[in-house]
N, C-alpha and C positions, 0 to 999 in steps of 0.2 A: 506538607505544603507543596513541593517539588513535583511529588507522586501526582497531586490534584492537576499540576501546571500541566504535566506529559499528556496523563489520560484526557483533558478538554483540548488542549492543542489536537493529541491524533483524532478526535472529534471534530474538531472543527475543518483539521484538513480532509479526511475523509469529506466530510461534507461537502467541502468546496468544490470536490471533484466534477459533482453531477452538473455544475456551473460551466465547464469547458465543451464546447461541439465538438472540437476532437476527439475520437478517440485513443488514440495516441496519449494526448496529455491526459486525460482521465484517467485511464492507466498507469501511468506516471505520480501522476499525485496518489492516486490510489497505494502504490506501492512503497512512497513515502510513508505514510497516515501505516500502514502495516507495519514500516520499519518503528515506529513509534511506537505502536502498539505492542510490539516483542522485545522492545527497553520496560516498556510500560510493565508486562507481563515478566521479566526477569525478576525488575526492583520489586515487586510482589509475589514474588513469587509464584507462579499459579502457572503449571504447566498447561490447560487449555488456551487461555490465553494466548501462550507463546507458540503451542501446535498451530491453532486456527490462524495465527495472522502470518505466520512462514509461509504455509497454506497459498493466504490469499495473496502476498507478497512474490512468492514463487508463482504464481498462477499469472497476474499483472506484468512479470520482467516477460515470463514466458511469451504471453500473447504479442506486447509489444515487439522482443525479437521476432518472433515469427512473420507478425507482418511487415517490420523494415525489409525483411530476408526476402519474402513473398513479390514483397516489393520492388525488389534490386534488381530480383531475376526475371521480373517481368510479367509475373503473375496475381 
């Protein structure tokens, strides 16, 4: 049951991302919906799963810093 509640939650969050003009916040939710996704893929075990959403979750913090940073200096 629990397993069912995770995997449509990070579905639903993932989804809701493309909802925000930001990009900032899409990436943020994005990165959420990922961390869900590698509890999701733990309690099941399934190491693609857990690869692919580190992946996308490392990829979403990444971009974010980079544009706050991009940002700060002026660029």
């Amino acid at each position: 049951m629990w397993l069912n509640v995770i995997g449509w939650t990070a579905t639903a969050v993932f989804s809701s991302s493309y909802f925000f003009k930001e990009a900032a916040t899409l990436r943020r939710i994005q990165a959420a919906a990922a961390t869900l996704w590698v509890l999701y893929g733990v309690l099941i075990h399934s190491a693609p799963v857990v690869v692919a959403n580190l992946i996308v979750g490392v990829a979403a913090v990444y971009t974010s810093l980079r544009f706050v940073l991009n940002k700060r200096a002026g660029g």
